[in-house]
C-alpha positions in Angstrom: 0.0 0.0 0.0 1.5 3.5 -0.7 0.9 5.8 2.0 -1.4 9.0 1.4 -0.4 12.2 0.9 1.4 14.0 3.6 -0.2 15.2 6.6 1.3 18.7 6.7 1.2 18.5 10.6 3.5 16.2 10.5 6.0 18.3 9.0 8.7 18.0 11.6 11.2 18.6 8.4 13.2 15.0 9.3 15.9 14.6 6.9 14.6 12.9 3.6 16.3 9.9 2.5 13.7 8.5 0.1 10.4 9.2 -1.6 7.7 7.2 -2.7 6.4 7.8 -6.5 2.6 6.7 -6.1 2.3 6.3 -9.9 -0.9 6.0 -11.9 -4.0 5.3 -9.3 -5.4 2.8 -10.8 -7.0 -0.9 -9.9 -4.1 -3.1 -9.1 -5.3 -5.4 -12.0 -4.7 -2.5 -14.5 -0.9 -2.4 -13.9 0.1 -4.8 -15.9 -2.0 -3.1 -18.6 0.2 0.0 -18.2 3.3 -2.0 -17.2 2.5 -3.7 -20.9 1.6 -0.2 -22.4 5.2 1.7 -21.5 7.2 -1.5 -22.5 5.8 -1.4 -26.3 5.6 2.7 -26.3 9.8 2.4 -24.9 10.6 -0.1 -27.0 8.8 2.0 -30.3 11.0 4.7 -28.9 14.5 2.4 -28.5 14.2 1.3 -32.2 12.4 4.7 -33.4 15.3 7.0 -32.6 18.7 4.4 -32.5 17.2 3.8 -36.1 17.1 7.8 -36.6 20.7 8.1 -35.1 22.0 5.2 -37.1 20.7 6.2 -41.2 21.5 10.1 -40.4 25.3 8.8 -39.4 25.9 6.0 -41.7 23.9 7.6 -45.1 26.6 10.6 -46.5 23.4 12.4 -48.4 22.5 13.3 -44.7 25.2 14.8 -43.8 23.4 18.2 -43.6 22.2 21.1 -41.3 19.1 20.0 -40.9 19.9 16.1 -39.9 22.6 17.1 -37.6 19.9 19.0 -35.5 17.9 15.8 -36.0 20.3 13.4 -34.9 20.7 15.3 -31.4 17.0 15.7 -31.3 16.7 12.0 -31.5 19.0 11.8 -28.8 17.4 14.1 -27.0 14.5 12.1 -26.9 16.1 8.4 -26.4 17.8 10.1 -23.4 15.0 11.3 -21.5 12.6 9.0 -22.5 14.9 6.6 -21.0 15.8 8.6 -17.5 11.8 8.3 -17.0 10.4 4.9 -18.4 12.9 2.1 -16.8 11.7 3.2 -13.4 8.0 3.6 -14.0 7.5 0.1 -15.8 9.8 -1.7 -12.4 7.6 0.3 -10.3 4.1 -0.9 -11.7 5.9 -5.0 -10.3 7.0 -3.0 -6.9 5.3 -2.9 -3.6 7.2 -0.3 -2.3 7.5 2.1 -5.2 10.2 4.0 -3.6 13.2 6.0 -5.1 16.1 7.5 -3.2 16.7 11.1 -2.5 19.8 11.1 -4.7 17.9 9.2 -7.5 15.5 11.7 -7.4 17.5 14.5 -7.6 19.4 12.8 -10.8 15.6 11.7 -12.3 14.6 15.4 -12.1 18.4 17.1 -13.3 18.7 14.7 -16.6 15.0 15.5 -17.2 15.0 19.0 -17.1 18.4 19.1 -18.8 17.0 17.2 -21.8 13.7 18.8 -22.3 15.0 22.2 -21.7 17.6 21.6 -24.4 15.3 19.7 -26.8 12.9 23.4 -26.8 15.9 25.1 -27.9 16.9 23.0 -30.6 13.6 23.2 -32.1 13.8 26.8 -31.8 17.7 26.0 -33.5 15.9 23.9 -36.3 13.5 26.5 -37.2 16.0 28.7 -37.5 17.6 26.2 -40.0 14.6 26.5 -41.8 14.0 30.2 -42.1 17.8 30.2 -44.1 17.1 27.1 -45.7 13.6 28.8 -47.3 14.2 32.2 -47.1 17.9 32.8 -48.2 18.6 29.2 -50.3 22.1 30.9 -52.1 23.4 31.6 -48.7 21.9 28.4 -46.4 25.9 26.6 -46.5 27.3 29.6 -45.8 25.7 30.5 -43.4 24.7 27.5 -41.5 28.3 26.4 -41.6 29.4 23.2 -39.6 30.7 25.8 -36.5 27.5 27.5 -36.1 25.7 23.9 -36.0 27.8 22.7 -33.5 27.7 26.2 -31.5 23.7 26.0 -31.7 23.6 22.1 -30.4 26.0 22.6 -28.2 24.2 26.3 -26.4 21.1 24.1 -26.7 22.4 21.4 -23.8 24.7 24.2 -21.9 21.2 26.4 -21.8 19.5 22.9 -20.6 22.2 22.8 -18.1 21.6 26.0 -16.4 18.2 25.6 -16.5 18.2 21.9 -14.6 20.6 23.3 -12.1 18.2 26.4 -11.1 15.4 24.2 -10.9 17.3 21.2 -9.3 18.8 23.6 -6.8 15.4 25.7 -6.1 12.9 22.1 -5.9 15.9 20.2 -3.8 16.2 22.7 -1.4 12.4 22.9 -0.1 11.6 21.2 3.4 10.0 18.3 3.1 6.7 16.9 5.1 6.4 13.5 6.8 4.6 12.1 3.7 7.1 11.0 1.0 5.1 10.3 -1.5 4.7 11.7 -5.1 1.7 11.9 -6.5 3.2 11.1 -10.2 4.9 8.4 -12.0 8.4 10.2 -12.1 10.0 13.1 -9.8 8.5 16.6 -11.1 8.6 20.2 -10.2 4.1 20.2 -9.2 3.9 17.4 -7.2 7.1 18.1 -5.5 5.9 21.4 -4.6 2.7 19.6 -2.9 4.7 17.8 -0.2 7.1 21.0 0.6 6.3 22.5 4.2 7.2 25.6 3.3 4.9 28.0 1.3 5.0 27.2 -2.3 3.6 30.5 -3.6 7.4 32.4 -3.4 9.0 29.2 -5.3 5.9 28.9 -7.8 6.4 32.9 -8.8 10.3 32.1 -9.3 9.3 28.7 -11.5 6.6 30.2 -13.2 9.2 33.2 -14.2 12.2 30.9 -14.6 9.9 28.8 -17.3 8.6 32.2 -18.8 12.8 33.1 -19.5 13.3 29.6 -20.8 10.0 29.0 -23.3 9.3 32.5 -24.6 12.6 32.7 -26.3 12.2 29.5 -28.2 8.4 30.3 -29.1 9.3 33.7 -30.1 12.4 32.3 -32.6 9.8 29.6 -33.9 7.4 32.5 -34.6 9.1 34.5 -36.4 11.2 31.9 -38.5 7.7 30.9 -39.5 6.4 33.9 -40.1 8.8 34.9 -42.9 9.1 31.1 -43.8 4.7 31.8 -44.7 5.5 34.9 -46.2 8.6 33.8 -48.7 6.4 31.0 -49.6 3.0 32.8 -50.7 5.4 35.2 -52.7 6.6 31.6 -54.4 4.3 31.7 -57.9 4.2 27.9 -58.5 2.2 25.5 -56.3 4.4 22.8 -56.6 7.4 25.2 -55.2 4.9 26.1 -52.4 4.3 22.8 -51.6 8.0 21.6 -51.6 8.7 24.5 -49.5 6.1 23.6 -47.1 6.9 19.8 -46.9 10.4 21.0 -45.9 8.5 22.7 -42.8 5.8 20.1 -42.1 7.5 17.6 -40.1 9.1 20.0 -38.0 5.9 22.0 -36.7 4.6 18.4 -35.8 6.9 17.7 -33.4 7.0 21.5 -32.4 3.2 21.2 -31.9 3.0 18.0 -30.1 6.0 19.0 -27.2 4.6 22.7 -26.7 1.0 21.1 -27.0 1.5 18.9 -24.0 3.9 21.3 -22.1 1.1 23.5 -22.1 -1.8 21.7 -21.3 0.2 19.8 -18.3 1.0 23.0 -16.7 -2.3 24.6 -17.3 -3.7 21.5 -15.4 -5.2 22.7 -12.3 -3.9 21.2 -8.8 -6.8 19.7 -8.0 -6.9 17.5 -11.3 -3.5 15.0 -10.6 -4.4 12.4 -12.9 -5.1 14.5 -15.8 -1.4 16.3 -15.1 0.0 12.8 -15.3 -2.2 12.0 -18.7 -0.5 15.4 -19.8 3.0 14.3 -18.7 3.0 10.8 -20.4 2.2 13.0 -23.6 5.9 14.6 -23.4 8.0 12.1 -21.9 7.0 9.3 -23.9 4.1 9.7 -26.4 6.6 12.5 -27.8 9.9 10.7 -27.9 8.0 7.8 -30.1 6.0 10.3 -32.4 9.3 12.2 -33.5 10.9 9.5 -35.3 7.7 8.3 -37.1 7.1 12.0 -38.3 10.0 12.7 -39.8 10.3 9.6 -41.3 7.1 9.1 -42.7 7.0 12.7 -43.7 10.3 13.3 -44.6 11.7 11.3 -48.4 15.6 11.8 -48.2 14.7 9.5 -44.4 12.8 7.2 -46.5 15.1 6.7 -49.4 18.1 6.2 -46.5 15.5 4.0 -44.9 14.9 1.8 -47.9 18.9 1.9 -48.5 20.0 0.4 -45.1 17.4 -2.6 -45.2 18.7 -3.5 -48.9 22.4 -3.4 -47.6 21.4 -5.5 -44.7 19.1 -8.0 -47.1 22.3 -8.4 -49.4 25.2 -9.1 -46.3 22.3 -11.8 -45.1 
């Protein structure tokens, strides 16, 4: 049995050495459902992005811009995906559902790290495309190999700074009696619920520290698309249009379904747990699996590279 949520008159702040991560409540019966559920979604995810990693590095046609942001975004995604899923799937078999303090703290860190980073290099990718469609005769110039690397690599150090602010800010809260955390994985909200202290003063630095992080990516996506709209109307052919836009499509999928769930898990209210936790699964899971299979399906150069790699492999069997 996992014990209910703290009594906050308990809160005699004893030093914390584990918590409890209550998961999904749900009938007993239904956990092998899930268990069953995040096994097929993970492994959808393993073979999804190591496929994406492997065609980008071993076909030369994608040695590009464009699939070198795609290559870390896949990353990105296996990484996280993986810092969050392991643990949920062994605790749907566990009694005791419990994860140490330091595991916590490293759950939380890699997570925000990797999500952070992965919102600026979709704001880096749209970026890529605004040259790409906007000024074609200058796109190798100026998306040269240095500025690729510089973008990927201010992407993670900004995903750095961000987990340690948060890390440092959540970890740093007293603690009630209760333990438990009402979610599948260690987050900022439900943290925040078993802190003594009063959340309002951390929410208004969270809230504002989120505000610094996601506004600059969503205002760079914007505008990139905004021109990227407005050099492709001035395009006279439809089939130019439509290339253009095809170029475009794949990435405002997965730009759409991250900020889509971001947003709706955070505008959750308190009061509605489960539905946060539907929200989360969207973004640490449901989005790590999609990404692959959208710019795959969507994307020919990925196809043809696709299609290459299964012929070699046919012809060394």
């Amino acid at each position: 049995q996992v014990p209910a949520m703290g009594d906050r008159r308990t809160s005699n702040h004893s030093e914390v050495t584990d918590f409890i991560l209550v998961g999904f409540r749900v009938h007993p019966e239904l956990h092998i459902l899930l268990f069953l559920l995040f096994l097929l979604v993970y492994a959808m995810i393993l073979l999804g992005n190591v496929g994406m990693m492997t065609i980008i590095m071993t076909d030369p046609r994608l040695n590009t811009p464009m699939y070198f942001f795609l290559g870390n975004l896949s990353f990105i995604d296996l990484f996280y995906s993986s810092v969050i899923a392991p643990k949920a799937m062994i605790n749907f078999w566990s009694e005791s559902k419990s994860i140490s303090f330091a595991g916590c703290v490293t759950q939380f860190f890699l997570f925000a790290l990797f999500i952070v980073a992965e919102g600026f290099l979709l704001a880096a990718m749209a970026y890529d495309r605004f040259i790409a469609i906007c000024n074609p005769l200058l796109y190798s110039v100026q998306m040269s190999t240095r500025l690729c690397i510089q973008l990927v690599a201010g992407s993670y150090f900004c995903g750095c700074i961000s987990s340690v602010l948060q890390t440092g800010m959540t970890f740093t809260l007293p603690f009630c009696a209760s333990r438990a955390i009402d979610h599948f994985y260690c987050d900022t909200r439900p943290l925040q619920r078993i802190s003594c202290s009063d959340p309002f003063i951390y929410r208004m630095i969270s809230f504002s520290l989120s505000g610094i992080i996601i506004l600059p990516t969503i205002i760079v996506i914007i505008i990139s698309y905004l021109y990227i709209v407005s050099t492709v109307l001035k395009i006279r052919s439809s089939e130019g249009r439509k290339k253009a836009f095809s170029t475009c499509s794949s990435h405002l999928g997965v730009v759409s379904v991250l900020y889509g769930a971001v947003f709706f898990m955070y505008l959750t209210p308190d009061r509605f747990p489960e539905l946060s936790k539907v929200a989360s699964l969207c973004y640490t899971l449901v989005t790590p699996m999609l990404n692959p299979l959208i710019y795959s399906l969507r994307n020919k150069d990925v196809k043809e590279a696709l299609k290459k790699l299964l012929e070699a492999r046919n012809t060394i069997v």
